[in-house]
Residue frames relative to the residue before (quaternion, step in Angstrom):
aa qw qx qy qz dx dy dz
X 1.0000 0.0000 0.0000 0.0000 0.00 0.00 0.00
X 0.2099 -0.8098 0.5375 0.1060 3.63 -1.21 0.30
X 0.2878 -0.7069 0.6096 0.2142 3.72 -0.69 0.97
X 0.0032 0.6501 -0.7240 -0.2306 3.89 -0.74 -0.28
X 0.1098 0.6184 -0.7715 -0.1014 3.64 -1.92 0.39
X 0.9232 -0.2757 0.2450 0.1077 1.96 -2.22 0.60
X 0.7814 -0.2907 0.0803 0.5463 3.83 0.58 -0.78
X 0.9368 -0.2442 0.0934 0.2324 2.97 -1.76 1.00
X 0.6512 0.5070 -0.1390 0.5473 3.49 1.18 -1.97
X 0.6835 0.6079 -0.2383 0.3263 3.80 0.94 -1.29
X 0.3485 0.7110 -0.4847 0.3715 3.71 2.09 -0.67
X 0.9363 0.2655 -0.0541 0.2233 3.32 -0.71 -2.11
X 0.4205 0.5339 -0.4822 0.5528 3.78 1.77 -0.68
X 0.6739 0.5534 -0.3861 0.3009 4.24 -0.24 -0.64
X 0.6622 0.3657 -0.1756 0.6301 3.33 1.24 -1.70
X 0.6546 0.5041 -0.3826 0.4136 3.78 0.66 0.42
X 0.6976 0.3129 -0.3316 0.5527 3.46 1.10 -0.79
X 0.5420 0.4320 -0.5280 0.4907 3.98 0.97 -0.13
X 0.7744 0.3588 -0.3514 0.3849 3.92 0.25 -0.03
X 0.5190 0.5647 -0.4348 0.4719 3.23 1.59 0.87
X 0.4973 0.5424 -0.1148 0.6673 3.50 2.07 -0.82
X 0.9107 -0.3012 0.1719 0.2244 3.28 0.25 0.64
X 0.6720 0.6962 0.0224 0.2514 3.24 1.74 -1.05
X 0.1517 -0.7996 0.5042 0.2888 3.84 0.18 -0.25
X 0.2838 -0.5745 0.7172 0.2738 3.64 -0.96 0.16
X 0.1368 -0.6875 0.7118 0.0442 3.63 -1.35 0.94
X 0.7953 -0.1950 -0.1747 0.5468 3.65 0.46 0.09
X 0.6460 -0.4985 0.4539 0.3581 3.82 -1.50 0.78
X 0.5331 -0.5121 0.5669 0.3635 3.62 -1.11 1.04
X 0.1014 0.7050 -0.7009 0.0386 3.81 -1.43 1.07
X 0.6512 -0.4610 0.5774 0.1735 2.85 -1.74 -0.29
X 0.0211 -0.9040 0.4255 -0.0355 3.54 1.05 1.23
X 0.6983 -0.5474 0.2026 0.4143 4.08 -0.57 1.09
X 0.6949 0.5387 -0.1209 0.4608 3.15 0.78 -1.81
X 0.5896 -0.6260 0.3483 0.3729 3.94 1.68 0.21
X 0.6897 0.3839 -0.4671 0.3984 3.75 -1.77 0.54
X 0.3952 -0.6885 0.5434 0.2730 3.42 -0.99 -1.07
X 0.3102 0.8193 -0.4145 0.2466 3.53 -0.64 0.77
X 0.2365 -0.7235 0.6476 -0.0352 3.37 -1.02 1.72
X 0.5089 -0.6532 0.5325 0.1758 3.36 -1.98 0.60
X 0.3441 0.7968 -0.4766 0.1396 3.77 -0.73 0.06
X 0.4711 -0.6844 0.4796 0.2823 3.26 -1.22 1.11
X 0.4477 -0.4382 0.6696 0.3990 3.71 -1.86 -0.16
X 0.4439 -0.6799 0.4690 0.3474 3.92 -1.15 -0.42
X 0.5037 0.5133 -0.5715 0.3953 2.85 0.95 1.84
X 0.5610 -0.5701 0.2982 0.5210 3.00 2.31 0.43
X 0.5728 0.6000 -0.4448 0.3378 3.79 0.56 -0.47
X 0.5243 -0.6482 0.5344 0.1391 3.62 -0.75 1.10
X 0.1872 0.7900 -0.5821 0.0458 3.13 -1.59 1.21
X 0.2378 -0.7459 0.5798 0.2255 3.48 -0.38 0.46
X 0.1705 -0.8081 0.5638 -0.0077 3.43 -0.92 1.46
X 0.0661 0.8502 -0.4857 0.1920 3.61 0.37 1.46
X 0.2080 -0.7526 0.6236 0.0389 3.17 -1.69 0.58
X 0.1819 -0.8269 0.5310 -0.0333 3.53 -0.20 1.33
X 0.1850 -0.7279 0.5932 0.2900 4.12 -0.21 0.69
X 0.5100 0.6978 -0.3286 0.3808 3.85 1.17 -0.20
X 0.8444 0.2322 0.0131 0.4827 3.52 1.77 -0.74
X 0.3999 -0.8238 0.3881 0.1036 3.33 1.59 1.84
X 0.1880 -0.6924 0.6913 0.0859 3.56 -1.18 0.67
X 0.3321 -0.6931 0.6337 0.0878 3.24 -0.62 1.33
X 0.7394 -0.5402 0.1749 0.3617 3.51 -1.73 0.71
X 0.6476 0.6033 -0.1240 0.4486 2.78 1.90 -1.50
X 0.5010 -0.6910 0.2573 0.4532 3.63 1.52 0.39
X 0.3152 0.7666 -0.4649 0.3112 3.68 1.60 0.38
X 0.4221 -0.4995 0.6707 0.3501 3.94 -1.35 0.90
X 0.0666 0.8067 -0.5869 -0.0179 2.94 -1.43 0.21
X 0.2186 -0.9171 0.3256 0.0723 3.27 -0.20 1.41
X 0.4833 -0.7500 0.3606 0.2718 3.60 -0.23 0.79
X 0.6725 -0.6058 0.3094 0.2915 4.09 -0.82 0.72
C-alpha cells in the first residue's frame, strides 16, 4: 500500500512515528532516480507501505492527490 504527503520533510518523521507504534522501517526514506522521495515500513499488523512524496502530485486542502492537466 502507499501513503502520499504533502511535502518532502513529511516522508521519514511518518515511517518513524509508525516504527515507534509498533512498526519496522524496511528501507530508509531516499531519494529514488526516477525523482520525489520515499521510504518502506510496516503498520504492526506487518502490512507494507511505501510512504512517498511526489512534487508531480499536489496535495489538495482536503488531503486529495491531485494531478495536474
Amino acid at each position: 500500500m502507499a501513503h502520499n504527503v504533502a511535502r518532502r520533510d513529511d516522508v521519514a518523521p511518518l515511517m518513524a512515528r509508525l516504527a515507534d507504534h509498533g512498526g519496522r522501517v524496511l528501507r530508509p526514506a531516499d531519494a529514488p532516480p526516477h525523482g520525489g522521495f520515499r521510504g518502506y515500513v510496516t503498520d504492526p499488523d506487518d502490512h507494507a507501505w511505501e510512504i512517498a512524496w511526489n512534487p508531480a502530485w499536489p496535495i489538495d486542502a482536503d488531503g486529495h492527490v491531485t494531478f495536474a492537466p
